[in-house]
C-alpha positions in Angstrom: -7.5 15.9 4.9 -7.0 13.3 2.5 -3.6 10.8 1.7 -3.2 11.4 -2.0 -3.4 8.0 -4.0 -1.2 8.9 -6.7 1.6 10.0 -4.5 3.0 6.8 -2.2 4.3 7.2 1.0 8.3 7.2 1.9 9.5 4.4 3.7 10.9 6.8 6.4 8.5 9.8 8.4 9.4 13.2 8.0 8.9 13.9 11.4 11.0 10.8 12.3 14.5 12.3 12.4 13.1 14.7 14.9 12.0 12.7 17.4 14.2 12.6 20.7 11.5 10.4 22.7 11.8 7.0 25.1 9.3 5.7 23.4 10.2 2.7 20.6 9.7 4.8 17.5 8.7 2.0 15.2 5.5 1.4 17.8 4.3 5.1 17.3 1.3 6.1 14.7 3.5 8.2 12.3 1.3 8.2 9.5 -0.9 10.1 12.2 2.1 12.3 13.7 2.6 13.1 9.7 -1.5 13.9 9.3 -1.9 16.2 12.7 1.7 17.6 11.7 0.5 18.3 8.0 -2.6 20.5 9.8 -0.6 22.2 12.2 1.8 23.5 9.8 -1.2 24.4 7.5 -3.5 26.1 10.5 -1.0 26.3 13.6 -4.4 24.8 15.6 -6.6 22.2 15.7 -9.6 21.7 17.5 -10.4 18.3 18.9 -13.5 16.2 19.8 -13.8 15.3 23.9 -14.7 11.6 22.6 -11.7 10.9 20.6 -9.6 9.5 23.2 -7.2 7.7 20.6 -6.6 10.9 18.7 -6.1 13.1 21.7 -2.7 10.3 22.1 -1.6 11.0 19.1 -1.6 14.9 20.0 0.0 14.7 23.3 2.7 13.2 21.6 3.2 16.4 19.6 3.0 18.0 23.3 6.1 16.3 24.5 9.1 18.2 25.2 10.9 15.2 23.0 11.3 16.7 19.7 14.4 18.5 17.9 14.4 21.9 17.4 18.1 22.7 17.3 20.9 20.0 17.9 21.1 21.7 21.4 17.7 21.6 22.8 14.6 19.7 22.6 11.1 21.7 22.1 7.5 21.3 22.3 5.5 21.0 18.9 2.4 22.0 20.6 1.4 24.2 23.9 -0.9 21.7 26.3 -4.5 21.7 25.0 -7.0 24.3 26.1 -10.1 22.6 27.3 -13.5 24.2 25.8 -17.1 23.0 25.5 -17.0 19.7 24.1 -13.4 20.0 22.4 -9.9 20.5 23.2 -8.0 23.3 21.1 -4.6 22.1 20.4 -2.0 25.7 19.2 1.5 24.7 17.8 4.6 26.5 20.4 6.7 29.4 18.5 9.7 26.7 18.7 7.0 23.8 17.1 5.9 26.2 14.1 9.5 26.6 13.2 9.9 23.2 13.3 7.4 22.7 11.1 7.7 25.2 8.7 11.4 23.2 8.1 9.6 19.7 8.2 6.9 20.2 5.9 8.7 23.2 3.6 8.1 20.9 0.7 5.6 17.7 1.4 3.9 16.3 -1.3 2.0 13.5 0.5 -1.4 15.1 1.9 -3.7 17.5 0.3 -6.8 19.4 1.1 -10.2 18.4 -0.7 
């Protein structure tokens, strides 16, 4: 994945407004959130390195029960990883690929090479 130069980046996330979480949001990686987002929406998985312990953060955010579905509930954008060989598979929850599919219905910032 690659952040297409001609296109520059909004001010604001589009995950942003969905985030319900304790943490200070202007602290969090959300060009990264935006990045892993942008894949799961694409591929509803992604498989992850052991040795990428910085990365792996940035998913378990996704894996927080802190993001809006509906303005009743909070859901899960991700299931908790599987562990495998080497790599941790990461799958989006049925709530989180809704979620997604309204987030990213229309992004223009990332494309595929």
């Amino acid at each position: 994945m690659l952040h297409n130069p001609n296109v520059k980046p909004d001010d604001t996330s589009v995950l942003e407004p969905y985030y319900r979480g304790g943490s200070d949001s202007t602290t969090l990686t959300w060009p990264k959130l935006e990045e892993y987002g942008y894949q799961f929406f694409l591929d509803g998985e992604v498989y992850l390195h052991v040795g990428e312990p910085a990365l792996k953060e940035v998913l378990d955010l996704l894996a927080e029960e802190v993001w809006m579905f509906s303005e009743e509930d909070n859901c899960k954008i991700l299931d908790e990883p599987i562990e495998g060989e080497g790599y941790l598979l990461y799958r989006t929850t049925d709530e989180g690929r809704a979620l997604l599919d309204v987030v990213y219905e229309e992004y223009h910032r990332i494309f595929m090479d």
